[in-house]
FINUMAR-946307 format. One line per field, with one value per residue (C-alpha): residue number from 1; residue in three letters; x, y negated, z. Coordinates in pm, whole numbers. Layout:
resi: (NUM;...)
resn: (ALA;...)
east: (X;...)
north: (Y;...)
up: (Z;...)
end
This chain:
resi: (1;2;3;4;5;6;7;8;9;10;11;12;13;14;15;16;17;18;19;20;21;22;23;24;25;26;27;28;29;30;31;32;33;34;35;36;37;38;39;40;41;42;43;44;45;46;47;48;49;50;51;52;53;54;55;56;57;58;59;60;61;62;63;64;65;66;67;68;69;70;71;72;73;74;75;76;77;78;79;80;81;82;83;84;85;86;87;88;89;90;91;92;93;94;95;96;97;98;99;100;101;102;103;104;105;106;107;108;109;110;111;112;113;114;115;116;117;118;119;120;121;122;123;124;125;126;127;128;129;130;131;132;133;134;135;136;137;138;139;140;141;142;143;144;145;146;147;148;149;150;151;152;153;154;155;156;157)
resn: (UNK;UNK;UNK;UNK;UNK;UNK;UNK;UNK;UNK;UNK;UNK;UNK;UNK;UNK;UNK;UNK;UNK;UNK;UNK;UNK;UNK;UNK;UNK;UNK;UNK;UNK;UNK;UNK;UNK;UNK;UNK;UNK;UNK;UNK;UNK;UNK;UNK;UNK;UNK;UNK;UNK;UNK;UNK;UNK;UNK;UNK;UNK;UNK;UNK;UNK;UNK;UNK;UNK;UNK;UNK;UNK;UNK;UNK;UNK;UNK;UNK;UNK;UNK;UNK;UNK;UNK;UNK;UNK;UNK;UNK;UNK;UNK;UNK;UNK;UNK;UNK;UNK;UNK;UNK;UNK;UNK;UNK;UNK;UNK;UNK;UNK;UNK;UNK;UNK;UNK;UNK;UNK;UNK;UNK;UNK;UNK;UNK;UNK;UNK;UNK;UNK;UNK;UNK;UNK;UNK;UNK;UNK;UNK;UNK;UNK;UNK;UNK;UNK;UNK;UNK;UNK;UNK;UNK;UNK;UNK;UNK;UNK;UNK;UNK;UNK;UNK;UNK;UNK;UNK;UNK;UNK;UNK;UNK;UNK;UNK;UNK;UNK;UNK;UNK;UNK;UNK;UNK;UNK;UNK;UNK;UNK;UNK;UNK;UNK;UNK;UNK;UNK;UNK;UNK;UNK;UNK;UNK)
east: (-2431;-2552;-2311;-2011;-1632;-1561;-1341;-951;-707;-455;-143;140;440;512;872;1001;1130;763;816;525;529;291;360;256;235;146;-23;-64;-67;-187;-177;-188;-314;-219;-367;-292;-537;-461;-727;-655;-740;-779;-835;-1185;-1276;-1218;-1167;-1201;-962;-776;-364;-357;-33;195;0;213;116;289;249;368;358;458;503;606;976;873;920;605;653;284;390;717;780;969;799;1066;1338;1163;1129;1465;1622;1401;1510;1829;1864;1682;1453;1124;832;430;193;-117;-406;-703;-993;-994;-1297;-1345;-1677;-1815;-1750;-2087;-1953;-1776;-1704;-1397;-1471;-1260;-1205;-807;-547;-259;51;220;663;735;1076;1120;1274;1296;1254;1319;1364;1336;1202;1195;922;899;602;557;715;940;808;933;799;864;792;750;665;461;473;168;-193;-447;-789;-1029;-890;-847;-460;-348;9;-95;-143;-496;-516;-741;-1077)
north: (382;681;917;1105;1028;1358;1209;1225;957;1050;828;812;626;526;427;161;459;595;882;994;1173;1242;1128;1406;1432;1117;966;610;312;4;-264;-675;-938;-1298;-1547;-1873;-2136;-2475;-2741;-3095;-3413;-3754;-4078;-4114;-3744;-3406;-3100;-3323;-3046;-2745;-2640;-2296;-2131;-1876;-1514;-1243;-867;-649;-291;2;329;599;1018;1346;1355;1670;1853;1963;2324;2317;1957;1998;1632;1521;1151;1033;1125;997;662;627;683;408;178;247;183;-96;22;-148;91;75;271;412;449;637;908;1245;1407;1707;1906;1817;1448;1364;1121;786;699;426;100;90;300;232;9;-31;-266;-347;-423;-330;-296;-171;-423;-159;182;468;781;1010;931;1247;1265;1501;1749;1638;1674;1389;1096;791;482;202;-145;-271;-611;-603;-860;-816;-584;-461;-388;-158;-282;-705;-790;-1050;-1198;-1540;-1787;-1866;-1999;-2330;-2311)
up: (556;762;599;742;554;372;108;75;-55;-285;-239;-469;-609;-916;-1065;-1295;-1443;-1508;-1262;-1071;-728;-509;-111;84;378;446;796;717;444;577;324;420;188;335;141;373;351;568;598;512;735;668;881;744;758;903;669;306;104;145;47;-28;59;-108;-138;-12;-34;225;373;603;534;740;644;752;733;630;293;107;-73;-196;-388;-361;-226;36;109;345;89;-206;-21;159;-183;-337;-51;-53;-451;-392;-690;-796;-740;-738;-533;-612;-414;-528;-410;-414;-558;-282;-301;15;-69;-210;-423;-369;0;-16;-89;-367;-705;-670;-530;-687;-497;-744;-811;-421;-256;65;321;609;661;955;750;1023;1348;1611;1889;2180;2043;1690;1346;1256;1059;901;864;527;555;230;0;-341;-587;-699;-639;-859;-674;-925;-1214;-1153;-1080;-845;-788;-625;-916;-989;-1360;-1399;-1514)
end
């Protein structure tokens, strides 16, 4: 484990449309998998079986509401517009091969959330001594970790 992170995510969204765009800048993703679990009781024994919940797949991300010229994005616009069409989106995850990486250093090869909608967003958000940012809290229907999708339903074996 003894090595230092050099690599770079590359984050971007994807549209039902099959438009591509890069999110840059970009501070933060943080995605949430809640897979509830609750044990089950009975009079003769503790913990004989288990109910397993609904999955849900959220996450926050949060940019520069700042425009790009390199990329030519605008993040916070790209997103607020999304949100505000209430359009169906996916975002992609994956690592940037850098030559001082050394090779792989995330855990993953890609994450994908997958059919998200935004529920709330702050498309610009000024601070005293820093450029604006904006932050997305989102939902996804679905998520594909390195190539295995999961919505929630496990099929019988």
């Amino acid at each position: 484990m003894g090595k230092d992170w050099k690599a770079k995510l590359f984050v971007s969204v994807v549209t039902a449309s099959g438009g591509q765009k890069l999110l840059t800048p970009i501070i933060d993703i943080n995605p949430t998998f809640n897979t509830p679990n609750v044990a089950e009781h009975s009079l003769e024994a503790d913990n004989v079986g288990v109910t397993m919940g609904n999955d849900t797949f959220s996450f926050t991300l949060t940019v520069k509401a700042l425009r790009d010229e390199d990329a030519g994005t605008n993040p916070a616009e790209v997103l607020a517009k999304l949100q505000l069409k209430h359009e169906e989106f996916n975002i992609v995850l994956v690592e940037r091969d850098t030559n001082v990486s050394g090779g792989k250093n995330w855990a993953f090869d890609s994450l994908m959330m997958e059919k998200c909608y935004i529920n709330s967003g702050s498309p610009s958000r000024s601070t005293l001594g820093t450029s604006p940012v904006a932050v997305f809290n989102c939902i996804s229907l679905g998520t594909n970790v390195d190539g295995e999708y999961y919505n929630g339903y496990i099929p019988a074996e």
